[in-house]
Backbone as JSON, one array per atom type, in Angstrom:
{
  "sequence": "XXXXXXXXXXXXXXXXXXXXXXXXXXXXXXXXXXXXXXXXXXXXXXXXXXXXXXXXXXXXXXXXXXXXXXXXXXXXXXXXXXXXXXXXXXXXXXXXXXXXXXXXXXXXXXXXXXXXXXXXXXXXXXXXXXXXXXXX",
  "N": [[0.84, -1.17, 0.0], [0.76, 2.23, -0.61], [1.62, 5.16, 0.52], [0.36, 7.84, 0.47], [1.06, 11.78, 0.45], [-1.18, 12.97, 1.12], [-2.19, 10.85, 3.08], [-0.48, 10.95, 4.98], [0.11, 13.43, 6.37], [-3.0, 13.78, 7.21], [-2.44, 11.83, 9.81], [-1.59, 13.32, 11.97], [0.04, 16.37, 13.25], [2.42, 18.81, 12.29], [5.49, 20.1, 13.47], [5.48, 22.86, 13.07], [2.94, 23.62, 13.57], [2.64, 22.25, 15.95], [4.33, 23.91, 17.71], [3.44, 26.54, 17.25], [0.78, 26.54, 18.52], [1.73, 26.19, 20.99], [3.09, 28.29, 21.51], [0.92, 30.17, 21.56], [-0.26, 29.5, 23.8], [1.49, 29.67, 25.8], [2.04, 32.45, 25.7], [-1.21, 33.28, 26.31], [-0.77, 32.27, 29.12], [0.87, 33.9, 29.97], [-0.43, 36.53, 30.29], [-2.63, 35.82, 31.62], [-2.01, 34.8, 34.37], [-0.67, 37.07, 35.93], [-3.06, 38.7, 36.11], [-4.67, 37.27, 37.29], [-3.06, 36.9, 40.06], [-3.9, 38.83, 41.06], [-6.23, 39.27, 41.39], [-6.53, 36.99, 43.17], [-4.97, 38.51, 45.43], [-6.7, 40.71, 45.78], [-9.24, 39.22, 46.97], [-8.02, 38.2, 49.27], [-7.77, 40.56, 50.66], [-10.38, 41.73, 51.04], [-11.14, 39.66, 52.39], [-9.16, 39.87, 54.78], [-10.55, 42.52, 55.95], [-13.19, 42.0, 55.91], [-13.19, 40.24, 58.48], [-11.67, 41.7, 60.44], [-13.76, 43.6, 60.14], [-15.6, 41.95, 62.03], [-14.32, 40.78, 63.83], [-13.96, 43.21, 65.32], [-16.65, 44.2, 65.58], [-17.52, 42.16, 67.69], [-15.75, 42.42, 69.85], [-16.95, 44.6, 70.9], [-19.03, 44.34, 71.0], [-18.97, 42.56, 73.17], [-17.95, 44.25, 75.33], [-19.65, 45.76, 75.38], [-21.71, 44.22, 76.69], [-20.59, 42.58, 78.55], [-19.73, 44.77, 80.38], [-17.1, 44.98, 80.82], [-14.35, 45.29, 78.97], [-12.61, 42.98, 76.75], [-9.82, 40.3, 77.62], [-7.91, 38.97, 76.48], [-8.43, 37.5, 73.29], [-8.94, 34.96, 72.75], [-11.39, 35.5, 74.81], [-13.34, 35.81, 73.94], [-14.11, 34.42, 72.16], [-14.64, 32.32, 73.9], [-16.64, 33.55, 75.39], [-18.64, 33.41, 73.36], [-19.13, 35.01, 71.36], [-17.82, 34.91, 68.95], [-17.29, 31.68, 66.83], [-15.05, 31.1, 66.28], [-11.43, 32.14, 66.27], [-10.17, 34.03, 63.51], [-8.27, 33.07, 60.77], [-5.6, 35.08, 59.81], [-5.05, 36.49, 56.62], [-2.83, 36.9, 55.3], [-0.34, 35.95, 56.94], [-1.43, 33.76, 57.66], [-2.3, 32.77, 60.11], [-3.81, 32.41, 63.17], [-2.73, 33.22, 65.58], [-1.31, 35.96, 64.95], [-2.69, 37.9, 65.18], [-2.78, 41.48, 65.87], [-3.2, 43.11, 68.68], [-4.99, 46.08, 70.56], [-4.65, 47.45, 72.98], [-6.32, 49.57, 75.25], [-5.83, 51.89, 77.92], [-7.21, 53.37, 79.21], [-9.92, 54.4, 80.85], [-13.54, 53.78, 79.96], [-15.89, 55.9, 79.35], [-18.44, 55.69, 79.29], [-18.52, 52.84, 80.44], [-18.56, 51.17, 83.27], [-15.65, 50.35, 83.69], [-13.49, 48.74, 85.19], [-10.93, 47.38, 84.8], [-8.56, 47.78, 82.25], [-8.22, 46.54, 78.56], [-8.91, 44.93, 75.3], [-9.36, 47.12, 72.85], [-9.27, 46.97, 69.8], [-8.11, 45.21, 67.12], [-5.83, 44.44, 64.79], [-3.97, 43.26, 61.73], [-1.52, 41.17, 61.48], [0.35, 41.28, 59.81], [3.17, 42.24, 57.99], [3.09, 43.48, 55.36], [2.54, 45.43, 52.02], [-0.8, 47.0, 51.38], [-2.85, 47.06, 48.09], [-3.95, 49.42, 48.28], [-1.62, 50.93, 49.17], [-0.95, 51.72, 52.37], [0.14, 50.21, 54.88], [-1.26, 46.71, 56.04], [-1.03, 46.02, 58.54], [-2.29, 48.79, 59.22], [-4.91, 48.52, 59.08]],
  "CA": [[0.0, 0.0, 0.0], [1.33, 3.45, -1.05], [1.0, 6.39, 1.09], [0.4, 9.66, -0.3], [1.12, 13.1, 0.94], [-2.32, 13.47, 2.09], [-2.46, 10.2, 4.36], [0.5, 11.41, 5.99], [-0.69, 14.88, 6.78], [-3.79, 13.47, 8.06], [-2.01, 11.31, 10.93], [-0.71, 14.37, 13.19], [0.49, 17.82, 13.78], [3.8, 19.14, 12.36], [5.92, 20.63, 14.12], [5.42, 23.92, 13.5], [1.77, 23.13, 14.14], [2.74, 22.45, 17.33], [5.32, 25.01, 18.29], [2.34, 27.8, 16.92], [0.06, 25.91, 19.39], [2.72, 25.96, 22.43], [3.41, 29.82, 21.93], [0.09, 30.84, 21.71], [-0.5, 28.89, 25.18], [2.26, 30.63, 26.73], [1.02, 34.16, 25.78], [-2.39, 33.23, 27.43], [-0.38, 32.28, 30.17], [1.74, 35.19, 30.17], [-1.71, 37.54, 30.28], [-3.73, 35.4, 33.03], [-1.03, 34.26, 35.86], [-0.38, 38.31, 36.45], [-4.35, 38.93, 36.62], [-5.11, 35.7, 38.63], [-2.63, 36.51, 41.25], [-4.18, 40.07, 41.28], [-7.41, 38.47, 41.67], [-6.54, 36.56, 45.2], [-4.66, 39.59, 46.36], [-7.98, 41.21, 46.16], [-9.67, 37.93, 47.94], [-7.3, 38.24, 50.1], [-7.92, 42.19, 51.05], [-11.71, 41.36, 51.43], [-11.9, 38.83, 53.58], [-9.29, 40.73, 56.43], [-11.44, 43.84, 56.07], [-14.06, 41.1, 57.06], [-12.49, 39.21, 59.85], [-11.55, 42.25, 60.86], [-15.21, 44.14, 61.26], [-16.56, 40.52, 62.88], [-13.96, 40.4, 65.32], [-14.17, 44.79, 65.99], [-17.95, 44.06, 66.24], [-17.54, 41.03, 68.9], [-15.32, 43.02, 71.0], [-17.47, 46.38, 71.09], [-20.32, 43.76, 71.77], [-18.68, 42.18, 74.55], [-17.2, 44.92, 76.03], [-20.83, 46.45, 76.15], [-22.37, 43.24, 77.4], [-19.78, 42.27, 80.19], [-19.51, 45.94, 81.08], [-15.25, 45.58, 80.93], [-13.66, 44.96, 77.19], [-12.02, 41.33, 76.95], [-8.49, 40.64, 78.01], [-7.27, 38.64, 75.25], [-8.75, 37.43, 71.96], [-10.07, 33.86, 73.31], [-12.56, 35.86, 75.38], [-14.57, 36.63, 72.96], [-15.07, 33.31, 71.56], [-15.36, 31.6, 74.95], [-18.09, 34.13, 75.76], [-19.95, 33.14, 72.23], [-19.22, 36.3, 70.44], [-16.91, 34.65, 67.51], [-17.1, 30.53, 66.66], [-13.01, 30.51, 66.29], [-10.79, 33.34, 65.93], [-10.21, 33.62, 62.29], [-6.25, 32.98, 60.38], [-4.79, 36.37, 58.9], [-5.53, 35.54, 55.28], [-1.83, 37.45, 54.99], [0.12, 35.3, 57.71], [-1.7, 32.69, 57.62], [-1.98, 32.25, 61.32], [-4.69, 33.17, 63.87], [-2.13, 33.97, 66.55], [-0.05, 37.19, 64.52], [-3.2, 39.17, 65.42], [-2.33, 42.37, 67.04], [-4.54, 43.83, 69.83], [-4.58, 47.47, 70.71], [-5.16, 47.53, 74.31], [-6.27, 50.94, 76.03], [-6.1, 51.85, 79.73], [-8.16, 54.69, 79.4], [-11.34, 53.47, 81.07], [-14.48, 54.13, 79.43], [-16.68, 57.14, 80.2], [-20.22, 55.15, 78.7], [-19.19, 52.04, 81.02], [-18.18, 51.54, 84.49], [-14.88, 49.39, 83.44], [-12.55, 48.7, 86.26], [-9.67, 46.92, 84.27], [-8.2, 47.75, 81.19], [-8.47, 45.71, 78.06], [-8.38, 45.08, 74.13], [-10.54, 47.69, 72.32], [-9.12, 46.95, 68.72], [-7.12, 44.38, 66.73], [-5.18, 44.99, 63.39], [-3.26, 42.3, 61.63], [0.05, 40.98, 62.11], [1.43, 41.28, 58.26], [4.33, 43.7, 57.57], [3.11, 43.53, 53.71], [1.84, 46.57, 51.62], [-1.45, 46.47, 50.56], [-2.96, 47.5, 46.75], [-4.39, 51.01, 48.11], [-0.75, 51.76, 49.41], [-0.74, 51.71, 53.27], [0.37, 48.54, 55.68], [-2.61, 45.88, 55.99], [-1.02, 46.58, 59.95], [-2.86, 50.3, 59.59], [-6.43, 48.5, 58.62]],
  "C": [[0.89, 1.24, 0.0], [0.89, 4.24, 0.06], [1.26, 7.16, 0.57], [0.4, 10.68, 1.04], [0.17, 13.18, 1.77], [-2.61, 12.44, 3.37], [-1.97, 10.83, 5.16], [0.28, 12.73, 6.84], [-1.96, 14.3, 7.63], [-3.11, 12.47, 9.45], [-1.54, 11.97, 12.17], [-0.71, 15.9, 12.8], [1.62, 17.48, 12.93], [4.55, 19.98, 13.11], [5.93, 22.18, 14.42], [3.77, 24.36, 13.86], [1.81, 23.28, 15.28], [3.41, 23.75, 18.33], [4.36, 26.04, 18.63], [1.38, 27.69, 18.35], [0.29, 26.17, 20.86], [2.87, 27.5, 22.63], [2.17, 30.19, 22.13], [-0.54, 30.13, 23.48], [0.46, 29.41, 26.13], [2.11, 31.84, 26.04], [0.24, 34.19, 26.65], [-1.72, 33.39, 28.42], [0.2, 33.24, 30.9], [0.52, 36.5, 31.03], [-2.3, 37.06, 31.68], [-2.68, 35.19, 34.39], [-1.54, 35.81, 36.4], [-1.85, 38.65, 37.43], [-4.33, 38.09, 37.73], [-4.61, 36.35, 39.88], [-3.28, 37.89, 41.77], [-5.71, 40.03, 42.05], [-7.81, 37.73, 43.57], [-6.09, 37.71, 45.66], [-5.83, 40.21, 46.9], [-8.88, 40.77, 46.8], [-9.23, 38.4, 48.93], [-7.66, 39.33, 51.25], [-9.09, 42.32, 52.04], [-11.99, 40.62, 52.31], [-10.76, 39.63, 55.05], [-9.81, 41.47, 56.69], [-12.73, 42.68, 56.41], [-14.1, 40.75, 58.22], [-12.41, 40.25, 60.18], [-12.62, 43.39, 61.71], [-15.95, 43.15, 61.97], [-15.86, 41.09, 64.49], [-13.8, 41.81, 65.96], [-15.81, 44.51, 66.62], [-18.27, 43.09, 67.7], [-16.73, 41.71, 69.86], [-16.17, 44.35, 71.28], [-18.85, 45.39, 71.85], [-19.86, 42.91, 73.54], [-18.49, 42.78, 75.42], [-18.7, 45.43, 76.83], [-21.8, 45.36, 77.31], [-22.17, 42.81, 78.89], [-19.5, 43.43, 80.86], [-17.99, 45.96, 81.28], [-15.15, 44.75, 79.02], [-12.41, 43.39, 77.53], [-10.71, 41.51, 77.1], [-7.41, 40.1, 77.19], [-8.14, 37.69, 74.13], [-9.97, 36.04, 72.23], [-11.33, 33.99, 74.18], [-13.71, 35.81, 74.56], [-15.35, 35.41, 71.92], [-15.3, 32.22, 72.65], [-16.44, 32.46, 75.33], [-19.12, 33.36, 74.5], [-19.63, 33.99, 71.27], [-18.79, 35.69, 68.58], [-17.33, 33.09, 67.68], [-15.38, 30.4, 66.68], [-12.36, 32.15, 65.89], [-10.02, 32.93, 64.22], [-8.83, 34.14, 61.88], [-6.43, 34.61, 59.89], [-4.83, 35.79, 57.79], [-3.82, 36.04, 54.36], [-0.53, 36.5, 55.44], [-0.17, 33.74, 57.8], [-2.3, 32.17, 58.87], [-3.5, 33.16, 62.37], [-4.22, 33.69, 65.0], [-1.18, 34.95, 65.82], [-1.47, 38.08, 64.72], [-2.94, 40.38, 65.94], [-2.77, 43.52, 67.67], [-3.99, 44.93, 70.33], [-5.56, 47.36, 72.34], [-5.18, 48.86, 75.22], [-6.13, 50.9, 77.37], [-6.52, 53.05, 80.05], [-9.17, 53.86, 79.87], [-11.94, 54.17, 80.04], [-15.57, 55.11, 80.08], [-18.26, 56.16, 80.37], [-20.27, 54.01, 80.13], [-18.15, 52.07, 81.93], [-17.25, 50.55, 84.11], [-13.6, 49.67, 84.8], [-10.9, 48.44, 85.64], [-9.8, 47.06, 82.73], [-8.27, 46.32, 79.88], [-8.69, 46.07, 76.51], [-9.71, 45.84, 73.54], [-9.93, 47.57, 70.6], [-7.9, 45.74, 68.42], [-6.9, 44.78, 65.12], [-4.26, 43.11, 63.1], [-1.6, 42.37, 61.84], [0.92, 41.32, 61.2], [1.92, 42.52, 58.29], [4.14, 43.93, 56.29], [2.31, 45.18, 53.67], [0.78, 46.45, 50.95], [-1.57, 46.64, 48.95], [-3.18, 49.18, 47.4], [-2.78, 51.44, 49.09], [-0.6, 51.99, 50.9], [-0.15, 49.62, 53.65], [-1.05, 48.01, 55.84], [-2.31, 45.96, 57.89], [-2.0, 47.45, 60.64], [-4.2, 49.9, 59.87], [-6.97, 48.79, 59.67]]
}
C-alpha cells in the first residue's frame, strides 16, 4: 500500500503546528497568571477587612455586654461572640493578630480593668491602596 502526501498529513500535527500551538499557550499564560494573582490579592484584602469588622464588632459587643472589654482574643469566643478566631488571610496564622489595648477606662461604662478595644493584623506587607494591611 502506497502512502500519499495526504495520508500522511492526516495522521498528526507538524511541528510547527505544534510550536504555533505551544506559543500561543504561553502568551495566554503570560496575560492570566499576572491577573489571577491580582485576583486573590484582592480575595485576600476582602476577607481581612471582614475578619476584621466581625472580630471589631464582637469586642465592642462584649465589652458592652460584660460591662469591661475582653483581656485577650479567646474571650470573645469563649463568651460566644466569635465561633473561632479567624487565620490572617496574609500570615496565615490566627495567633499574629495584634490587639490594641487601652487603659483609658471608658466614660459610657463603668470598666474597672483595662483591656483590648481593637485588633489589626500581624502582616508587615503593603497592601494595593498603598498603606500597611497593619494600619487597617
Amino acid at each position: 500500500m502506497i502512502r500519499t502526501r495526504e495520508s500522511r498529513r492526516q495522521r498528526g500535527f507538524t511541528l510547527i503546528e505544534l510550536m504555533i500551538v505551544c506559543s500561543m499557550i504561553l502568551i495566554l499564560l503570560g496575560v492570566m497568571v499576572p491577573i489571577y494573582k491580582i485576583h486573590v490579592l484582592h480575595a485576600n484584602e476582602a476577607v481581612l477587612k471582614q475578619d476584621l469588622y466581625n472580630m471589631r464588632t464582637a469586642i465592642d459587643q462584649y465589652t458592652q455586654d460584660k460591662g469591661k472589654a475582653p483581656q485577650e482574643l479567646n474571650d470573645i469566643v469563649t463568651a460566644g461572640y466569635l465561633h473561632a478566631i479567624p487565620k490572617d488571610p496574609f500570615t496565615h496564622s490566627a495567633e499574629t493578630w495584634q490587639v490594641v489595648q487601652e487603659d483609658n477606662v471608658m466614660e459610657t461604662i463603668d470598666q474597672t480593668a483595662p483591656g483590648i478595644t481593637d485588633v489589626k493584623s500581624g502582616s508587615s506587607l503593603t497592601s494595593t491602596e498603598g498603606n500597611a494591611y497593619s494600619d487597617w
